[in-house]
C-alpha positions as CSV (number, residue, x, y, z in Angstrom):
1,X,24.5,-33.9,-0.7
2,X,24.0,-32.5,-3.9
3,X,22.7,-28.7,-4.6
4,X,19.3,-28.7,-5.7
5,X,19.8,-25.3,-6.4
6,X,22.8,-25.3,-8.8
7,X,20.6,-25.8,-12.3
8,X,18.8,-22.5,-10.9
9,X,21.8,-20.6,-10.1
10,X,23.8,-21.4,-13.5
11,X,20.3,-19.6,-15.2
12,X,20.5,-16.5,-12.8
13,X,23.3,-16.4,-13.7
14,X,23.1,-16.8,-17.3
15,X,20.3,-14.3,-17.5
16,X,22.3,-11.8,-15.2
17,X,24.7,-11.0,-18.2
18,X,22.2,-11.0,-20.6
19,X,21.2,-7.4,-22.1
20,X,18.2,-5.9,-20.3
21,X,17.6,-5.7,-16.6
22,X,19.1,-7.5,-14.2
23,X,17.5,-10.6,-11.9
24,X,19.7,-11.4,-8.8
25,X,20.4,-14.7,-7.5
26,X,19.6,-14.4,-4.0
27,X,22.4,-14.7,-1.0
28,X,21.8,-15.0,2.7
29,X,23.5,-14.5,6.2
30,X,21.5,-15.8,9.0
31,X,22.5,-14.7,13.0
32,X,25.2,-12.2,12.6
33,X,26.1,-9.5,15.3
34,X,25.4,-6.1,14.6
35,X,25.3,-4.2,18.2
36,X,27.4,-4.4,20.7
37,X,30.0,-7.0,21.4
38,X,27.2,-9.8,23.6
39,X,24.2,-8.6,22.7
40,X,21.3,-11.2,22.1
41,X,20.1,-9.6,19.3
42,X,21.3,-10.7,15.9
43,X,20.2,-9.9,12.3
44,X,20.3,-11.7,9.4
45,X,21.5,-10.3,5.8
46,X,20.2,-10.6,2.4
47,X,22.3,-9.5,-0.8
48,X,22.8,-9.9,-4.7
49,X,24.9,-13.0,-4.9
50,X,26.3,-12.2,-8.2
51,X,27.4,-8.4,-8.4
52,X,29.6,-7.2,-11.4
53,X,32.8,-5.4,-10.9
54,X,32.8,-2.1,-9.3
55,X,28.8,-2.6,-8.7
56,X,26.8,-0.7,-5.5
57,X,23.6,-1.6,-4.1
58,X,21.1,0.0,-2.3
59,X,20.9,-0.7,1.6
60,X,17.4,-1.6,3.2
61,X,16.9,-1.9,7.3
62,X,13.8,-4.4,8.0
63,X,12.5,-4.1,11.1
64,X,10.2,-6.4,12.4
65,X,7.0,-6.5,13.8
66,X,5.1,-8.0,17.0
67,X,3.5,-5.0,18.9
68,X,7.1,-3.5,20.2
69,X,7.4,-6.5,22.9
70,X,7.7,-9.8,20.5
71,X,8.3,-10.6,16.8
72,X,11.4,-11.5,15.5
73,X,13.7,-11.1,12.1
74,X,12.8,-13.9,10.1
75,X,9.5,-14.3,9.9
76,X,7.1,-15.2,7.0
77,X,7.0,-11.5,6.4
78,X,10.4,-10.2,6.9
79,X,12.1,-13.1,4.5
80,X,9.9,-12.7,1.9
81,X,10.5,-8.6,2.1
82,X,14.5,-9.3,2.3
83,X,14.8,-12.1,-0.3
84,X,12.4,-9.9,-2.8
85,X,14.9,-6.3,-2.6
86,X,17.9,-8.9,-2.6
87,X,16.5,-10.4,-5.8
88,X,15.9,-6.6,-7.6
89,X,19.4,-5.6,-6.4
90,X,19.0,-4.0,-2.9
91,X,21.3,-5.2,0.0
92,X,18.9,-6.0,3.3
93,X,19.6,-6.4,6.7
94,X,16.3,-7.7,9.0
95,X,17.4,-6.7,12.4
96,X,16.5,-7.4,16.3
97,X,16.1,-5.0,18.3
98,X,15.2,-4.5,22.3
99,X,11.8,-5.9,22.8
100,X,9.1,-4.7,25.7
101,X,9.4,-8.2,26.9
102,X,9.4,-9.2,30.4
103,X,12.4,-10.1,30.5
104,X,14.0,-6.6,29.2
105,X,11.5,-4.5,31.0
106,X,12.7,-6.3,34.2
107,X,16.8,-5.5,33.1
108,X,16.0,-1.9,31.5
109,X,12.6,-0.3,32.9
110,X,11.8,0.4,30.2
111,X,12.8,0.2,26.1
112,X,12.5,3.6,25.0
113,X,14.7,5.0,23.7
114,X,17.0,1.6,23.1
115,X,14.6,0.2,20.5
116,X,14.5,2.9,17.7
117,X,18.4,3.3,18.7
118,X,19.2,-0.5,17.8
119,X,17.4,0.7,14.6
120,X,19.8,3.6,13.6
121,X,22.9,1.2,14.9
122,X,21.8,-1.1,11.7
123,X,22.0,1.6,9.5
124,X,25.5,2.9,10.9
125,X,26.6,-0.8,10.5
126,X,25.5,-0.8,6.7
127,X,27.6,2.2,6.2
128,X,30.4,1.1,8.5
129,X,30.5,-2.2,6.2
130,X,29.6,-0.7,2.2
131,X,32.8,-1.6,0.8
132,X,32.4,-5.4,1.6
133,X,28.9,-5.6,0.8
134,X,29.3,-3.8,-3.0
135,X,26.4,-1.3,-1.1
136,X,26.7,2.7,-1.6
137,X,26.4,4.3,1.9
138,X,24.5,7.3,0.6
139,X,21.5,5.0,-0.5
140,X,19.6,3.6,2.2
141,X,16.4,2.8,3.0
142,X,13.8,1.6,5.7
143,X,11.0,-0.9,5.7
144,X,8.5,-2.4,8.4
145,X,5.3,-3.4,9.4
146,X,3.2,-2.8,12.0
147,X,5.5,-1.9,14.7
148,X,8.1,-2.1,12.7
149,X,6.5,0.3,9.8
150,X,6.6,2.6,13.2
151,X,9.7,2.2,14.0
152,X,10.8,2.7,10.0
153,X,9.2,5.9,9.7
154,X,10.6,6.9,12.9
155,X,14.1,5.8,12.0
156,X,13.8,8.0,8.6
157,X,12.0,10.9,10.6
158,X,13.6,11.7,13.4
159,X,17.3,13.5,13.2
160,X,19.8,14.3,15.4
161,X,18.0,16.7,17.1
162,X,15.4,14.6,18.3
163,X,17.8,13.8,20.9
164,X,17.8,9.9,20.0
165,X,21.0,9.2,18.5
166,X,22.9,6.4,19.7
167,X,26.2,6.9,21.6
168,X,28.4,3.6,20.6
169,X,29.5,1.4,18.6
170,X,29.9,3.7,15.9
171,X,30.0,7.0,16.9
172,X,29.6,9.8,14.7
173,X,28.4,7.5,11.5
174,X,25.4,8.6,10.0
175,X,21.7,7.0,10.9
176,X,20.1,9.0,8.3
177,X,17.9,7.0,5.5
178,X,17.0,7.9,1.7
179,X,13.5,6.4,1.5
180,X,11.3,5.1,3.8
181,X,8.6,2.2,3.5
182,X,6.0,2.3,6.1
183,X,3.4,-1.3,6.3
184,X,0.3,-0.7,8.6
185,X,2.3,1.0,11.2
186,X,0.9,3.4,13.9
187,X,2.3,7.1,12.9
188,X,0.0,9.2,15.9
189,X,2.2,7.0,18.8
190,X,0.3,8.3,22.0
191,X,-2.8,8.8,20.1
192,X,-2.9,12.2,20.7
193,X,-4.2,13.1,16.9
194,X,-6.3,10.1,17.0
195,X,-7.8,8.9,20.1
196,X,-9.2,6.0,18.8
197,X,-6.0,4.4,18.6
198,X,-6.1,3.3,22.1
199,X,-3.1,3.1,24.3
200,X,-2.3,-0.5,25.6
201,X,0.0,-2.0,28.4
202,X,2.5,-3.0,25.7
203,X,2.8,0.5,24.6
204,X,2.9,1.9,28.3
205,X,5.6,-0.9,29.1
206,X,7.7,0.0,26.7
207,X,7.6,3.7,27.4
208,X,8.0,3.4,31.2
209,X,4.9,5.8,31.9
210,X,1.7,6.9,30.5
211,X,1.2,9.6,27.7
212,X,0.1,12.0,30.2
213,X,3.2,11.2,32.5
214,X,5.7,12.0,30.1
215,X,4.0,13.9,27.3
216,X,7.8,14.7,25.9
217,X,8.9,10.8,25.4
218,X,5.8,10.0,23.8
219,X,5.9,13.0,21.1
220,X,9.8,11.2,20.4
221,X,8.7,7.9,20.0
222,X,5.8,9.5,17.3
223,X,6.7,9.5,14.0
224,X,4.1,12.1,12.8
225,X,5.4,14.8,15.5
226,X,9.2,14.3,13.5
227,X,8.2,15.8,10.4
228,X,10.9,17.9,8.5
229,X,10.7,19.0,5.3
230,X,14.0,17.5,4.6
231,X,12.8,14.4,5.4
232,X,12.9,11.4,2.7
233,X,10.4,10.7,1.0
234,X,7.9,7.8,2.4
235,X,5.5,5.2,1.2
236,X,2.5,4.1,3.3
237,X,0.6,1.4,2.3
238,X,-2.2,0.2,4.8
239,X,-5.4,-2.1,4.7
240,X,-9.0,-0.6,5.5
241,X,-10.1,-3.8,6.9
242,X,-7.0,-3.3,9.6
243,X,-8.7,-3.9,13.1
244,X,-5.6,-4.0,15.0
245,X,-3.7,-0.5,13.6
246,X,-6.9,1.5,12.3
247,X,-6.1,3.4,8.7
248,X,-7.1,6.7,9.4
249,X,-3.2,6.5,11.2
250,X,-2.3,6.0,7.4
251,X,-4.4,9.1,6.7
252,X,-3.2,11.5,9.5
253,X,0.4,10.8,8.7
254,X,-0.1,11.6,5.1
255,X,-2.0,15.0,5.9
256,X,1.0,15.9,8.4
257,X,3.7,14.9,5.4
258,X,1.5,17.2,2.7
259,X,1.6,19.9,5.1
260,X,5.1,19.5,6.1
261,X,5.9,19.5,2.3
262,X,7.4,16.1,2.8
263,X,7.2,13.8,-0.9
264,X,5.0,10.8,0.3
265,X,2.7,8.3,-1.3
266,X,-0.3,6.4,0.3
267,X,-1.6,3.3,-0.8
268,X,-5.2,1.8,0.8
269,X,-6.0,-1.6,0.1
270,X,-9.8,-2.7,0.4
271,X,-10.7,-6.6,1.2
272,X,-7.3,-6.9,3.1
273,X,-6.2,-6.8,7.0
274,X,-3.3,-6.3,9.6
275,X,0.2,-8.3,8.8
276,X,0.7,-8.6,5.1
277,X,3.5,-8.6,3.2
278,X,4.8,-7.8,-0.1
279,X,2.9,-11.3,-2.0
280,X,0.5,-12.6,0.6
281,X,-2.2,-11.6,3.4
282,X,-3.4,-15.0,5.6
283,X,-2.6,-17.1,2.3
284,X,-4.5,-14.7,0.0
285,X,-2.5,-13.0,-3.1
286,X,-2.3,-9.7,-2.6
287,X,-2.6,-7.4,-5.9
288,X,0.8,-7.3,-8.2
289,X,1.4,-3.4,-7.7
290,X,1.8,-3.8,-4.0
291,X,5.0,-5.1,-4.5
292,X,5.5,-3.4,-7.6
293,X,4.6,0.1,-6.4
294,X,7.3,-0.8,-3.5
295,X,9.8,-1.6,-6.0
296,X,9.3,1.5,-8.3
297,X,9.2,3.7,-4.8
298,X,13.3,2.7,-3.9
299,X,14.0,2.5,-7.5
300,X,13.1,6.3,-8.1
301,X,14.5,7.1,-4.8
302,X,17.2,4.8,-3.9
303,X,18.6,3.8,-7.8
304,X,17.7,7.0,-9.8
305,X,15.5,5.2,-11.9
306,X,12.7,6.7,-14.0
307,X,9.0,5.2,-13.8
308,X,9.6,3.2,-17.2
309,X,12.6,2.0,-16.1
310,X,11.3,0.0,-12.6
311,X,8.5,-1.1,-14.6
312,X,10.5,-2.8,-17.3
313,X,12.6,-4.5,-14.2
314,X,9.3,-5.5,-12.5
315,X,8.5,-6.7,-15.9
316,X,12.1,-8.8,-16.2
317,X,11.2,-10.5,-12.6
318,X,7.5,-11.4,-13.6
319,X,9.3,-12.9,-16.6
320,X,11.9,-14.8,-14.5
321,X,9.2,-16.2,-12.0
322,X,6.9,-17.7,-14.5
323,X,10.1,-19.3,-16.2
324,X,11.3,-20.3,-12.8
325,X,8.5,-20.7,-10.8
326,X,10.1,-23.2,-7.9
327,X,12.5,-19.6,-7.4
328,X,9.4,-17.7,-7.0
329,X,8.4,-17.9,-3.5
330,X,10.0,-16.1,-0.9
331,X,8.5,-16.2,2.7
332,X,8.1,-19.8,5.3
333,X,7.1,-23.0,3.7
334,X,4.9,-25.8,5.5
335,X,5.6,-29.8,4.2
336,X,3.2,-32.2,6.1
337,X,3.4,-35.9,5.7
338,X,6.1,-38.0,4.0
339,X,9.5,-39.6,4.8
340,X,12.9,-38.5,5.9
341,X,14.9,-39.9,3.1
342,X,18.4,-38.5,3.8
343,X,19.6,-36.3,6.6
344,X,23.3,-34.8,7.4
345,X,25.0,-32.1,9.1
346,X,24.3,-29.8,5.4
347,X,20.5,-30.3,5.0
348,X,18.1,-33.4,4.6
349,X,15.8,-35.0,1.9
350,X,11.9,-35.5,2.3
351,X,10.3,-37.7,0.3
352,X,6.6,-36.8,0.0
353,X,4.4,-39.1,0.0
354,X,3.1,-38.6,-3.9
355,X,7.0,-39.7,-4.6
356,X,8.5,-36.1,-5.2
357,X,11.5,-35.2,-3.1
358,X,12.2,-31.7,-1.7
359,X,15.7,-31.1,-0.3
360,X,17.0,-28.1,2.8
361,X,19.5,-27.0,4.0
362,X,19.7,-26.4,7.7
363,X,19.2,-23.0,9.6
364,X,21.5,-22.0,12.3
365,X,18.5,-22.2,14.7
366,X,17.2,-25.7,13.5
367,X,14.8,-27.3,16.4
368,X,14.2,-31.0,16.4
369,X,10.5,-32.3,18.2
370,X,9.6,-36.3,18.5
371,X,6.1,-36.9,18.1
372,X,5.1,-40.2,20.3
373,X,1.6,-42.2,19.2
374,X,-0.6,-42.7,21.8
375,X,-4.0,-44.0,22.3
376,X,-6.8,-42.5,21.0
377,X,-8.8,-43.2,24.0
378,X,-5.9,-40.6,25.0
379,X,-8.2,-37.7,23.8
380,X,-9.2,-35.7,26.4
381,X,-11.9,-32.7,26.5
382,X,-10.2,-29.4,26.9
383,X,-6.6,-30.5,25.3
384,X,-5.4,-28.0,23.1
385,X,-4.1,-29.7,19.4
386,X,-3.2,-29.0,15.7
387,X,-5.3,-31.3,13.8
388,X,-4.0,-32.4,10.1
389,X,-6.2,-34.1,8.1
390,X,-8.5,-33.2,5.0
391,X,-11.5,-30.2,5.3
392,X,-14.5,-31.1,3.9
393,X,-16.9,-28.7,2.4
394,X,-19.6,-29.0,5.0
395,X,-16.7,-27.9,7.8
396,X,-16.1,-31.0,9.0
397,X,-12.3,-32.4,9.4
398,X,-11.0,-35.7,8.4
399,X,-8.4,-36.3,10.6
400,X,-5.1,-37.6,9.4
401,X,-3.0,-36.5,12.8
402,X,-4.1,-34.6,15.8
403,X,-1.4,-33.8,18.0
404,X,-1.1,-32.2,21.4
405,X,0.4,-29.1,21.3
406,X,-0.3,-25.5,22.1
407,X,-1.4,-24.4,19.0
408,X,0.0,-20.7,19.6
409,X,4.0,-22.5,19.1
410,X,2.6,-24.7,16.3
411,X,5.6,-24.5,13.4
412,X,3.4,-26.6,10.8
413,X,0.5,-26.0,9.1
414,X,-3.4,-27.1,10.2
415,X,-6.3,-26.7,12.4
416,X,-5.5,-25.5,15.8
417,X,-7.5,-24.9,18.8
418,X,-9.2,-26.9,21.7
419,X,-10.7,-30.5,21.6
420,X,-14.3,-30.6,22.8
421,X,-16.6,-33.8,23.5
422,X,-19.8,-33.7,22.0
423,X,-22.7,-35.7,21.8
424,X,-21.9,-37.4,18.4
425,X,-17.9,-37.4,18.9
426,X,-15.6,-34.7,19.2
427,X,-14.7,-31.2,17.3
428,X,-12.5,-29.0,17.3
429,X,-13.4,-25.7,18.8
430,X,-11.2,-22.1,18.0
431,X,-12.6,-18.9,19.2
432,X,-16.7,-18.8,18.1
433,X,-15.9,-21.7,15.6
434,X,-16.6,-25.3,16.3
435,X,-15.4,-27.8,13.6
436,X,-16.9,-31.7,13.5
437,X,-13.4,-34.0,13.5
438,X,-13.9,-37.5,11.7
439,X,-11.7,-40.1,13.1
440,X,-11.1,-43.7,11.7
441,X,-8.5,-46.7,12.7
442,X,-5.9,-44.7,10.8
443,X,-6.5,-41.5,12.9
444,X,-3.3,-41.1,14.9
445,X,-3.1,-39.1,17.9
446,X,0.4,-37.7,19.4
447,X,2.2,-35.7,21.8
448,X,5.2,-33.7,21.1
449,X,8.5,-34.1,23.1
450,X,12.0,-32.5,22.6
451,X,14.0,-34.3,20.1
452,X,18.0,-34.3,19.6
453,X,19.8,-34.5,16.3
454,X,21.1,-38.0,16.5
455,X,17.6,-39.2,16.6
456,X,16.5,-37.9,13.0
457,X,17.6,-40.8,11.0
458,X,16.5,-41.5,7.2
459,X,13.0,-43.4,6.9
460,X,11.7,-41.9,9.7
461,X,8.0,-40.5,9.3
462,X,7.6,-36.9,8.9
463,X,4.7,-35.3,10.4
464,X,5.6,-31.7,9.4
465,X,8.4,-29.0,9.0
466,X,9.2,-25.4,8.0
467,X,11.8,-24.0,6.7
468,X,13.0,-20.2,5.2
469,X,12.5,-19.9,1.3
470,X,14.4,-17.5,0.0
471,X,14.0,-18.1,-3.9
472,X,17.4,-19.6,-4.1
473,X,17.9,-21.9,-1.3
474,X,15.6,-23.4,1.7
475,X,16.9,-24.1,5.1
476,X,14.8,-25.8,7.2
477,X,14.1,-24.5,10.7
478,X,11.7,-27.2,12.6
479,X,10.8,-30.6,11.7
480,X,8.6,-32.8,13.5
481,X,9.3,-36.5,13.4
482,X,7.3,-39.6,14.9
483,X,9.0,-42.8,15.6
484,X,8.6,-45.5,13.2
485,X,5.8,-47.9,14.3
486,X,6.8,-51.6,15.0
């Protein structure tokens, strides 16, 4: 199968030795061990595919989000973080880590103080591994959000004599980071400093006991009770309209940093909510100097570069992106409709159905679903679905597909939520919102069963997929097929 991607490369490349500031191509390592030797927890790692002799990058951690008990390392927001740094020169590494999950609470008790541990191992395996990745070991960073913005700032915060250094693999190598990025994360832990920050069973599970019980744990796990004035300098940036990490954490933390004469910057966003990342919020642009203002942050702190300098660079990839916009988004990306044209142990081919071909490679963790046609007499009240079709203005929903499926495990893009019977037909009903569907003879209704590799064969339909963009390259991770009707 031929490299979509190798016109794109030969130009990064091109424009990498041209005179001005530098625009990476981007490289990247999915499901590599960093912990111990068995571990379940993997990371994946994101780098300048095309450094010059004798160069050093930058490290950057990523940790993930998903309340301390799910999430995991490459997710919308945690590509689009590690293929942006990779592309302005930074060498990333999104991480697992020991999740509050039943599973682990039933094996350990409890996950403090293994989570923020797991965190300081990826920094000690940056270091242990700078020479092959052209990184410099004195210059890393951290970035998160939500829970992992917690766990960021409590990487940078908390020293050796917090007591939560880990023991092995690498004993002895340095956890410490330079600069420290910090995405709508709690800061006041226990809620001690702000008790309207409410203490839930995922935060009691994964401390083993309530703040009260074990006052000492607590003040650990809280980044704002770690402050040092030789602590790095951080950057908080954090959405007023947040209803699931209130601001005023934000605001505490930045008070306690001031007064611990800690170099910090605090950036709060109106019109904007919980789980953004560096481009987008819920499919909605965020402002340019969000990621621009991250960028500048680890340039001044992690490259030594002035204010004029980051923004010429920022400039340089504005530049690149408008010339090359189809390198220019970084995050998941949702096909619907269309036909699997070609399909091998590399990647596969999807023909859309406007005639325009998009090509992937495959993920190590690709999953393969059959959707089977059935009935529509099949469509029962109560079922819950993902609906694709067209929205209309007035709320109402032409349906294309509707296919049963939990909607909270839905991989592709449309409408989820419940089917309800109603006195004119049926609608689609999600929370406090109740959406008309419009069905005709082309409406067709499925169910989704697990598929194996063999059956994904060219000229199949495609109902949907997603796959990883990371500027450079796409590797598709789920694809949904239905059989080809007789």
């Amino acid at each position: 199968m031929k490299n979509p991607w190798l016109t794109l490369t030969i130009l990064i490349a091109c424009l990498s030795v041209s005179a001005g500031p530098v625009i990476h191509r981007v490289g990247i390592r999915e499901n590599l061990e960093f912990l111990e030797p068995g571990r379940p927890e993997r990371m994946d790692l994101y780098y300048p595919a095309d450094p010059r002799p004798g160069e050093k990058f930058p490290g950057i951690v990523i940790i993930h989000g998903g309340g301390w008990t799910g999430g995991i390392r490459n997710a919308e927001r945690e590509v689009n973080i590690g293929s942006n740094l990779a592309r302005m020169g930074y060498v990333c590494i999104s991480i697992d880590y020991r999740l509050g999950n039943p599973a682990n609470l039933k094996k350990y008790g409890k996950i403090f103080p293994v989570n923020i541990q797991d965190c300081k191992k990826a920094v000690q395996w940056l270091r242990k591994h700078a020479a092959e990745l052209h990184l410099n070991p004195a210059r890393i960073g951290s970035i998160g959000g939500s829970a992992g913005g917690h766990l960021s700032a409590l990487l940078a915060l908390a020293g050796p004599e917090a007591g939560l250094e880990p023991e092995a693999p690498y004993p002895g190598v340095d956890t410490s980071v330079q600069a420290c990025v910090n995405f709508y994360g709690p800061m006041d832990f226990p809620g001690f400093r702000d008790p309207s920050y409410k203490v839930g069973a995922g935060r009691i599970g994964v401390m083993g006991s309530r703040p009260e019980e074990n006052r000492k744990d607590w003040l650990r796990m809280s980044p704002i009770e770690q402050i040092d004035p030789k602590d790095p300098p951080v950057l908080q940036i954090h959405a007023k309209g947040d209803t699931t990490v209130p601001y005023r954490q934000a605001v505490i933390m930045k008070e306690a940093l001031d007064k611990g004469g800690v170099y910090n910057e605090l950036i709060l966003l109106e019109g904007y909510g919980h789980v953004f990342n560096l481009q987008r919020w819920r499919g909605k642009p965020m402002p340019p100097f969000v990621r621009q203002r991250v960028f500048a942050f680890y340039d001044r702190f992690l490259k030594d570069l002035s204010p004029a300098e980051a923004a010429e660079r920022f400039a340089a990839l504005e530049a690149f992106e408008k010339k090359h916009p189809e390198a220019a988004h970084y995050g998941t990306l949702p096909v619907t409709g269309g036909t699997i044209e070609q399909i091998d142990r590399s990647g596969l081919t999807i023909l859309s159905p406007d005639g325009k071909r998009f090509s992937f490679e495959n993920a190590f963790d690709l999953t393969f679903e059959k959707a089977i046609r059935l009935p529509v007499g099949r469509m029962r009240d109560g079922v819950p679905v993902f609906v694709l079709g067209d929205e209309r203005r007035d709320g109402t929903i032409f349906c294309r597909e509707i296919v049963f499926s939990r909607w909270e495990l839905g991989r592709i893009p449309g409408s989820y939520g419940v089917l309800r019977k109603t006195a004119d037909g049926w609608a689609l009903e999600n929370g406090k919102v109740r959406r008309r569907l419009i069905l005709s003879d082309r409406t067709a209704l499925y169910k989704k069963v697990s598929a194996a590799a063999d059956e994904v064969k060219p000229g199949l339909p495609l109902v949907g997929l997603r796959a990883r963009d990371y500027g450079d390259s796409r590797k598709v991770f789920y694809l949904l097929f239905a059989e080809k009707q007789r």
